[in-house]
C-alpha positions as a printed Julia matrix, in Angstrom:
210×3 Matrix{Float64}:
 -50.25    9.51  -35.93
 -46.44   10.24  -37.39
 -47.87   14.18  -38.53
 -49.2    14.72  -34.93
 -45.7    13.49  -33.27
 -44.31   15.4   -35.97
 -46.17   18.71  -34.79
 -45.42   18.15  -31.14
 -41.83   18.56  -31.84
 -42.15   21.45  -33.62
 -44.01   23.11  -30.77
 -41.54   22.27  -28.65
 -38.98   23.33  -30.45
 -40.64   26.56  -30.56
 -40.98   26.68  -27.15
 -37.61   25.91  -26.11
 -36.54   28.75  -29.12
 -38.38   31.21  -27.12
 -37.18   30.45  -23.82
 -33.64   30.75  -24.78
 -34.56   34.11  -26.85
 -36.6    35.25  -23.69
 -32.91   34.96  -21.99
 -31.02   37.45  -24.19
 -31.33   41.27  -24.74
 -31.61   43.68  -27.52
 -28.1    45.93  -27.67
 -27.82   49.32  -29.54
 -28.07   47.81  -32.97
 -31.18   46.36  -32.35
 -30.16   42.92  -32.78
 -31.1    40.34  -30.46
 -28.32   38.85  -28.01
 -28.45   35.4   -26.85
 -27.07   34.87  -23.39
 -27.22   31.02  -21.95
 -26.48   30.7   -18.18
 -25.31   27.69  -16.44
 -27.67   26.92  -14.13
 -25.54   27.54  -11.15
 -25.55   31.07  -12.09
 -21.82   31.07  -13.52
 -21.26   33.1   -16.37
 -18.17   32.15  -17.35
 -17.72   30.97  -20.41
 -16.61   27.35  -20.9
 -13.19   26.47  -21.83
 -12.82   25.46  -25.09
 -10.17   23.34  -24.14
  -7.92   22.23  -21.03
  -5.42   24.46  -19.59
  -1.86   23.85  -20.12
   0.01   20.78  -18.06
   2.66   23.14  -15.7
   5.28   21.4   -14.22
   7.39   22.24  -11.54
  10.81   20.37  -11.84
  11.81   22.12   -8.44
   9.06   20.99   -6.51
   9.52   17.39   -4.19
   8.08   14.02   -4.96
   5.41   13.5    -2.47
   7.53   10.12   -1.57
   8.34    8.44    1.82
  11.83    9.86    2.91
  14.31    7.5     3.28
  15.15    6.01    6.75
  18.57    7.02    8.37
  19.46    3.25    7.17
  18.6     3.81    3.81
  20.58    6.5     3.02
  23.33    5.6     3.92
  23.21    1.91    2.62
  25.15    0.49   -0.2
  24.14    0.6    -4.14
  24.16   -2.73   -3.82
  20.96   -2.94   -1.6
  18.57   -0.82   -4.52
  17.03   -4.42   -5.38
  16.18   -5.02   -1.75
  14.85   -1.49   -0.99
  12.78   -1.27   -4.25
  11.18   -5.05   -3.71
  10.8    -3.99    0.31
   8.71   -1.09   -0.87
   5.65   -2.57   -1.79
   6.0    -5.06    1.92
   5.89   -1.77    3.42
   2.83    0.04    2.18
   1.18   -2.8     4.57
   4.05   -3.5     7.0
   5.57   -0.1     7.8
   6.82   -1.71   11.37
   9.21   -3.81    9.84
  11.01   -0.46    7.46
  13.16    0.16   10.58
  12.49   -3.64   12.62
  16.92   -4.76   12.66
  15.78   -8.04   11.2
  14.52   -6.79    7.74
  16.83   -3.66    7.68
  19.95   -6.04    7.93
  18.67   -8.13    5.62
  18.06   -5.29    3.38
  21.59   -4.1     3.83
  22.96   -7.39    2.74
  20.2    -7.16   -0.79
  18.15   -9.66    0.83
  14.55   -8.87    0.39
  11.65   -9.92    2.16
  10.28  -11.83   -0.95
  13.57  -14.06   -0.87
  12.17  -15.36    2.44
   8.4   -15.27    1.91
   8.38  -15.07   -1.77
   6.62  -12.99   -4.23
   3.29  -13.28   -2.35
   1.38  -11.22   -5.55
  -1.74  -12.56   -4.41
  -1.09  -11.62   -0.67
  -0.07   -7.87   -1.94
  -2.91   -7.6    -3.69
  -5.36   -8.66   -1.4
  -7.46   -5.56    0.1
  -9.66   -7.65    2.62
  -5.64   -8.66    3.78
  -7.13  -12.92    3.96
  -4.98  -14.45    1.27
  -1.25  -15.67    2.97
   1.98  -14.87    1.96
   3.63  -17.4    -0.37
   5.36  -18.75    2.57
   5.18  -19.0     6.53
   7.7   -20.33    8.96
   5.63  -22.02   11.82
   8.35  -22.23   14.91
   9.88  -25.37   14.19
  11.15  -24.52   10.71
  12.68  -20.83   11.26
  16.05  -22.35   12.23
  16.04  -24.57    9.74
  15.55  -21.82    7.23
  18.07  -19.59    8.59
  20.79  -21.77    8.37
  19.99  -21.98    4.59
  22.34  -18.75    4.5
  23.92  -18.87    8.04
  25.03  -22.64    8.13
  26.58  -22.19   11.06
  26.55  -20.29   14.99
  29.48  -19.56   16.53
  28.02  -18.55   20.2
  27.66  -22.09   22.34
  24.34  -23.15   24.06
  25.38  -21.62   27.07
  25.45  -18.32   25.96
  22.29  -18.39   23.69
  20.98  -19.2    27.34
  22.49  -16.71   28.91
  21.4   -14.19   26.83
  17.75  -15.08   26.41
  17.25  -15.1    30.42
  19.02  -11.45   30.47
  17.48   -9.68   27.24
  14.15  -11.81   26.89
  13.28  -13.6    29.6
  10.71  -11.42   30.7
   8.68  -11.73   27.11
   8.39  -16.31   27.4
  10.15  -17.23   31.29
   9.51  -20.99   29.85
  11.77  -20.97   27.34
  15.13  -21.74   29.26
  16.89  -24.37   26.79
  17.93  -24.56   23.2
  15.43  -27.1    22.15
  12.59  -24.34   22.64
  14.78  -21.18   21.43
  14.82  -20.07   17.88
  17.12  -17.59   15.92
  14.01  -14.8    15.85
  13.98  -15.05   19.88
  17.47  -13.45   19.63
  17.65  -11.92   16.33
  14.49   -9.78   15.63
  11.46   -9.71   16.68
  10.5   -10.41   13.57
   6.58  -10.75   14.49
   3.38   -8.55   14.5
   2.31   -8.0    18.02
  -1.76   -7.06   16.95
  -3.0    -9.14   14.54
  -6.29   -8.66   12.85
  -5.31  -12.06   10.69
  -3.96  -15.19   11.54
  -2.87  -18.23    9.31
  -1.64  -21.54   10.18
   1.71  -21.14    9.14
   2.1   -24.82    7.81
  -0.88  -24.99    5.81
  -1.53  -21.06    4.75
  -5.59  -21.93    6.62
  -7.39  -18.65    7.81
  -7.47  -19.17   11.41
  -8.79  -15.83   12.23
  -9.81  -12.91   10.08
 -11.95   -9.15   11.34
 -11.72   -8.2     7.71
 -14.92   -8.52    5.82
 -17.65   -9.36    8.34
């Protein structure tokens, strides 16, 4: 059994010997040339090895320009910016939004308020919650962790929401139902594909991954 194997393979190594041979051509010598094609027909010959790395130190980054904001804020902001920039590969809406860019002016970063949120960055299906939320009746109660005080009276924050904002929530016409964001931002997404409770970090409502 092993000799007749054994003389199958040298048949067809013979015949694979003679197809390639059947390929070449005979030059002026007389000696047989062996040409191998690719079988797309290309005759060039393949490189030996990969073609030298050319870099252009002249040529510009393929990078987001910087907003009008940006340039022109202070060195002291690069933290901000640089921690901003991953926010933004999701949340472009918020780069210019006056909430985050102020913020961002004074080095505060969206992951000082929401935290790092690694496993809401790196979530592709976008269903995994930011480290933290602020339901309504908490966002004044975290902004005064850094602004401990408000120096406009009721009657002006009144004022102000029935001339600028009134139209967006006619309801809310007293202080008790008025947060910072009404006046200060609009720190929210207006379409949302995703929605958490904001207390407990629950999927509410998700049209990723059906």
């Amino acid at each position: 059994m092993n000799q007749r194997i054994f003389s199958v393979l040298v048949a067809l190594a013979g015949l694979t010997a003679a197809a390639l041979l059947s390929c070449g051509r005979t030059d002026d010598s007389g000696i047989h040339v062996v040409k191998i094609t690719s079988p797309v027909g290309d005759e060039a010959e393949e490189p030996t090895a990969p073609p030298p790395l050319v870099i252009d130190k002249d040529a510009p980054l393929l990078l987001d320009e910087p907003t009008e904001s940006e340039k022109h804020a202070p060195a002291a902001t690069t933290r901000a910016l640089t921690d901003n920039a991953a926010c933004f590969v999701c949340h472009a809406n918020y780069r210019e939004e006056p909430l985050a860019s102020r913020h961002a002016a004074a080095n505060v970063a969206c992951v000082d308020c929401h935290g790092p949120s690694y496993a809401h960055r790196n979530d592709e299906n976008n269903t995994t919650p930011p480290d933290v939320m602020y339901p309504a009746d908490e966002i004044d109660q975290a902004c005064r962790k850094c602004h401990a005080s408000h120096d406009v009276p009721a009657a002006k924050v009144i004022a102000c929401w029935q001339s600028a904002r009134r139209e967006a929530d006619p309801d809310k016409t007293n202080t008790e139902t008025i947060v910072c964001t009404d006046c200060h931002g609009n720190h929210r997404l207006r379409l949302r594909s995703v929605r958490w409770d904001k207390k407990t970090g629950k999927l509410l409502r998700s049209s990723k991954g059906r």
